[in-house]
N, C-alpha and C positions, 0 to 999 in steps of 0.2 A: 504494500500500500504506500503509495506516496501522496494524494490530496486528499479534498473532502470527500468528492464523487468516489472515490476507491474505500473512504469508511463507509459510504452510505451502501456500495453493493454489498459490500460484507456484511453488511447489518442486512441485509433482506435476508441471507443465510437463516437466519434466524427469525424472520417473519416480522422486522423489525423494519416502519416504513415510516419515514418523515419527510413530513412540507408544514410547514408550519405556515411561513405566509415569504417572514424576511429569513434570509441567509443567514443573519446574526443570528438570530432566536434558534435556526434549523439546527446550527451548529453548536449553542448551546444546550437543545436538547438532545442531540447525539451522544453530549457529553455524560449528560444522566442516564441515556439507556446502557453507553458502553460500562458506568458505573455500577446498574442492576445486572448486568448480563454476570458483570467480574464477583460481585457478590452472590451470586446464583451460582461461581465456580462454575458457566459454561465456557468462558475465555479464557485462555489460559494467561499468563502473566507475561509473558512477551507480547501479546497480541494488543494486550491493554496498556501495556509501557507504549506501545506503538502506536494505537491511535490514541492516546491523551494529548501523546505531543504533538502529533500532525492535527489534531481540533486549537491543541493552544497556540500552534504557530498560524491554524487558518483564522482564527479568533483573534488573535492580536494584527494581521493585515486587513480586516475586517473592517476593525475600530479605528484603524488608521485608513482607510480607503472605504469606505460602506460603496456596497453596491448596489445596495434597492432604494 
């Protein structure tokens, strides 16, 4: 995985589907399901080290660029 669109396929894996409205919100509600999934023990712990940081670096260009 390298962007946002690459966590969000990986999250359908898991019947995991978001649009919220803006990018910003999308992004940080990806954040919360990747959070329940890793407490659920369905992600393993590299998967989730791996997208927290691709959400926080998409999250911080975000806030510095909005796109919606």
């Amino acid at each position: 995985m390298k962007n946002f669109y690459d966590v969000l396929q990986y999250l359908k894996k898991y019947q995991v589907y978001i649009h919220v409205g803006k990018r910003l919100w999308d992004i940080e509600m990806a954040a919360l399901e990747v959070d329940n999934l890793r407490k659920a023990d369905v992600l393993s712990k590299d998967d989730y080290e791996n997208i927290k940081l691709i959400l926080a670096r998409e999250h911080k260009l975000e806030e510095q660029h909005p796109t919606d």
